[in-house]
C-alpha positions as a Markdown table, in Angstrom:
| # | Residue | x | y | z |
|---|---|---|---|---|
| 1 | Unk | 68.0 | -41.7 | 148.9 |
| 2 | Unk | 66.4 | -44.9 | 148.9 |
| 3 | Unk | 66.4 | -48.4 | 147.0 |
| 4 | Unk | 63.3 | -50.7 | 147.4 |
| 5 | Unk | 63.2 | -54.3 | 145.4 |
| 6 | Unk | 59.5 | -55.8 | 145.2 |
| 7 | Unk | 58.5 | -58.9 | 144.1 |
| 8 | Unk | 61.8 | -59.0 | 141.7 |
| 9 | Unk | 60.9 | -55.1 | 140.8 |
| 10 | Unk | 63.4 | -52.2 | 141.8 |
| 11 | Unk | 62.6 | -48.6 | 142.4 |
| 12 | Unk | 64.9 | -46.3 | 143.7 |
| 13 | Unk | 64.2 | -42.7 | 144.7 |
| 14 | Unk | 66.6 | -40.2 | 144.4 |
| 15 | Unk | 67.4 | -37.1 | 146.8 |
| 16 | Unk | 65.8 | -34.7 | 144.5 |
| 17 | Unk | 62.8 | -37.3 | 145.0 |
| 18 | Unk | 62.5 | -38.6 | 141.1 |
| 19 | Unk | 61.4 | -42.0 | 141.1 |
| 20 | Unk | 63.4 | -44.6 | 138.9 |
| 21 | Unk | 62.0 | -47.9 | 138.4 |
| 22 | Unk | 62.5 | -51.5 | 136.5 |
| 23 | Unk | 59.9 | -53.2 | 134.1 |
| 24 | Unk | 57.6 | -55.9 | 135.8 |
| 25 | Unk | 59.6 | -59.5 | 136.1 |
| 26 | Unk | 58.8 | -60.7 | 132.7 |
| 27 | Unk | 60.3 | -60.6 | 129.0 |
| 28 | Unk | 57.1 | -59.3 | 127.1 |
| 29 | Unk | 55.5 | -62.9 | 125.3 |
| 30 | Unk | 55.0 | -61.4 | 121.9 |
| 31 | Unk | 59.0 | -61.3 | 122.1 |
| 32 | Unk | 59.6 | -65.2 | 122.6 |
| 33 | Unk | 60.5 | -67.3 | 119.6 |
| 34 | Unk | 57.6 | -67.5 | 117.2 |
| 35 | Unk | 56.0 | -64.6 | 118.6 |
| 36 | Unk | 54.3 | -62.0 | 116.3 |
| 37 | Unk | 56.5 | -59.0 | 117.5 |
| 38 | Unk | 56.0 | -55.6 | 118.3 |
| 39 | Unk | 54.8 | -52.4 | 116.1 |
| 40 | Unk | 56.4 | -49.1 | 117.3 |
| 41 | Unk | 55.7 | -45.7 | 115.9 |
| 42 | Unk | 58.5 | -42.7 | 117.0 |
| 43 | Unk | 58.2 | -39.1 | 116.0 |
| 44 | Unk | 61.3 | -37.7 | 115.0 |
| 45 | Unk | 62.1 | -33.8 | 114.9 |
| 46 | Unk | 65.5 | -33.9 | 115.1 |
| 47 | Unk | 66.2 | -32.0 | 111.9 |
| 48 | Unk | 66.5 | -28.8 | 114.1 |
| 49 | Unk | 67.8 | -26.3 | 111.6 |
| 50 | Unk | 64.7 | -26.4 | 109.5 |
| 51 | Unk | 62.1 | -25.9 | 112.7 |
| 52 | Unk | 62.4 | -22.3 | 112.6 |
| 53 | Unk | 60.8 | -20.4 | 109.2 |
| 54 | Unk | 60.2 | -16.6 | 109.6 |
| 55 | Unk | 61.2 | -16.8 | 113.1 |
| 56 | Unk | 58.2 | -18.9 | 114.2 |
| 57 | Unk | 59.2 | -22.3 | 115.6 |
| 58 | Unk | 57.7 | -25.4 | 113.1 |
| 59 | Unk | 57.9 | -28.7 | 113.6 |
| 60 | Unk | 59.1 | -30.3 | 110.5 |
| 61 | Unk | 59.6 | -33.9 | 111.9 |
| 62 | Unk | 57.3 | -36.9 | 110.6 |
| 63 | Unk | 56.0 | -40.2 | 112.6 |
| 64 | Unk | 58.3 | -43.4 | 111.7 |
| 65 | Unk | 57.2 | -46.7 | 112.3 |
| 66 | Unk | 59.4 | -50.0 | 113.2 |
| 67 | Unk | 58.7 | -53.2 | 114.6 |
| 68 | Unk | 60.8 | -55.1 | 117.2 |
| 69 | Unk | 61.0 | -59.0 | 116.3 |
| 70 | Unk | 61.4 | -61.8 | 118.6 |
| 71 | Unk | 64.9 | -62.3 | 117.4 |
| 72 | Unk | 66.2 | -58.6 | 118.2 |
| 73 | Unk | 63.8 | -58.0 | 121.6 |
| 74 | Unk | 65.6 | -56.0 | 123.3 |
| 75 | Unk | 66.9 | -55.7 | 126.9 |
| 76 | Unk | 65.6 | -58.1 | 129.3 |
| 77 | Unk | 63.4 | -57.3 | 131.9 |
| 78 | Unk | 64.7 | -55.6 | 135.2 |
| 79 | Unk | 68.3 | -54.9 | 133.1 |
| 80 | Unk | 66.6 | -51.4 | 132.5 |
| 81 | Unk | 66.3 | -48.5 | 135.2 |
| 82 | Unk | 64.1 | -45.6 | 134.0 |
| 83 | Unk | 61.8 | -42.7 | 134.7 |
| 84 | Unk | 58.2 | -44.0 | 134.0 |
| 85 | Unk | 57.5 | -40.9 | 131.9 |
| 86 | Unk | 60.7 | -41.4 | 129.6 |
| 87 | Unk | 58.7 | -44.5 | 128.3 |
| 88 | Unk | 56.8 | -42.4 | 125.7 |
| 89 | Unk | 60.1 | -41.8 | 124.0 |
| 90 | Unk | 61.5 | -45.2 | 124.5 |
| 91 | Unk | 60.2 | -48.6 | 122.3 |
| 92 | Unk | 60.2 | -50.3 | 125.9 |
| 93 | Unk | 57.5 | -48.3 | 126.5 |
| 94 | Unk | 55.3 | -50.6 | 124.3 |
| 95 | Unk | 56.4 | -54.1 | 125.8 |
| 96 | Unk | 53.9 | -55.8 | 127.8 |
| 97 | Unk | 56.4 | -55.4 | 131.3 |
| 98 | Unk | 56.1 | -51.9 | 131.1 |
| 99 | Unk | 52.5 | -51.4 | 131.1 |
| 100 | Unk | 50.5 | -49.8 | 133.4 |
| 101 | Unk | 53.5 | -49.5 | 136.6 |
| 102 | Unk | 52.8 | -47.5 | 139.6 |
| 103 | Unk | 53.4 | -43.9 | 140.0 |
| 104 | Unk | 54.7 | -44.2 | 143.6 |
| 105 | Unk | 57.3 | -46.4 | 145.2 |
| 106 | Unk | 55.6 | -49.4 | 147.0 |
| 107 | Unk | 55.1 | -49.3 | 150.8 |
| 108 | Unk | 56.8 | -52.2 | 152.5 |
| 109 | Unk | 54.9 | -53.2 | 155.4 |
| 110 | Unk | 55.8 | -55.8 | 158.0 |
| 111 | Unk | 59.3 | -55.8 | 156.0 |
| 112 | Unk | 61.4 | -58.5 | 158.0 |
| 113 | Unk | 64.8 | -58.9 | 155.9 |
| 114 | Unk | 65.4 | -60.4 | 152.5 |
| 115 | Unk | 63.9 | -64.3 | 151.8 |
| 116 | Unk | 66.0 | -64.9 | 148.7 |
| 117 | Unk | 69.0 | -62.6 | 149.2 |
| 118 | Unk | 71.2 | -63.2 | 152.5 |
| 119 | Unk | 74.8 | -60.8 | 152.9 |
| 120 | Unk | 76.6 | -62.0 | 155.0 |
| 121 | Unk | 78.7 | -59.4 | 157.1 |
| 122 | Unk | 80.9 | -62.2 | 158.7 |
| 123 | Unk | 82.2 | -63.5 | 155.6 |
| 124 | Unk | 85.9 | -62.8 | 155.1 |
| 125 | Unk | 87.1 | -61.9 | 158.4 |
């Protein structure tokens, strides 16, 4: 339906009106060389043929914790396209750039044309 770029930040809204959206335009600083890292905690329930006991559903997952060092960080920022509530599943969720993002695509007011991006449609005929 629509793509919008802000300040080096993409959200695109799709027909169905579900909003997709990169991380803010910078690698999380706990994730540069000599940074501490990240702690992560996941909760994993995928062992789905032991969830059901006596016919009642029962969760028989546990929490699992990780960390994400400086020399592993990840995807950088704005390679990453995703639904802001699929970060409490993901370990992006817990880097710096994806911290508190809007809900809503940005209005673009007074909107006069790209200042860093030109296409030219002349080019090649």
């Amino acid at each position: 339906k629509r793509v919008v770029v802000v300040n080096n930040q993409a959200f695109i809204t799709t027909a169905q009106n579900h909003l997709y959206m990169s991380s803010y335009p910078f690698d999380d600083p706990r994730l540069k060389p000599g940074g501490p890292g990240i702690d992560y905690q996941y909760f994993d329930d995928t062992d789905y043929l032991s969830i059901y006991t006596d016919g009642k559903k029962k969760s028989k997952g546990k929490y699992y914790y990780g960390h994400t060092r400086p020399e592993s960080p990840g995807a950088a920022w704005g390679t990453v396209v995703f639904m802001k509530a699929s970060l409490a599943h993901l370990t992006e969720g817990y880097k710096a750039n994806y911290q508190n993002l809007p809900d809503k695509e940005p209005e673009v007011v007074g909107y006069k044309g790209w200042t860093r991006m030109y296409c030219d449609m002349d080019v090649g005929k």
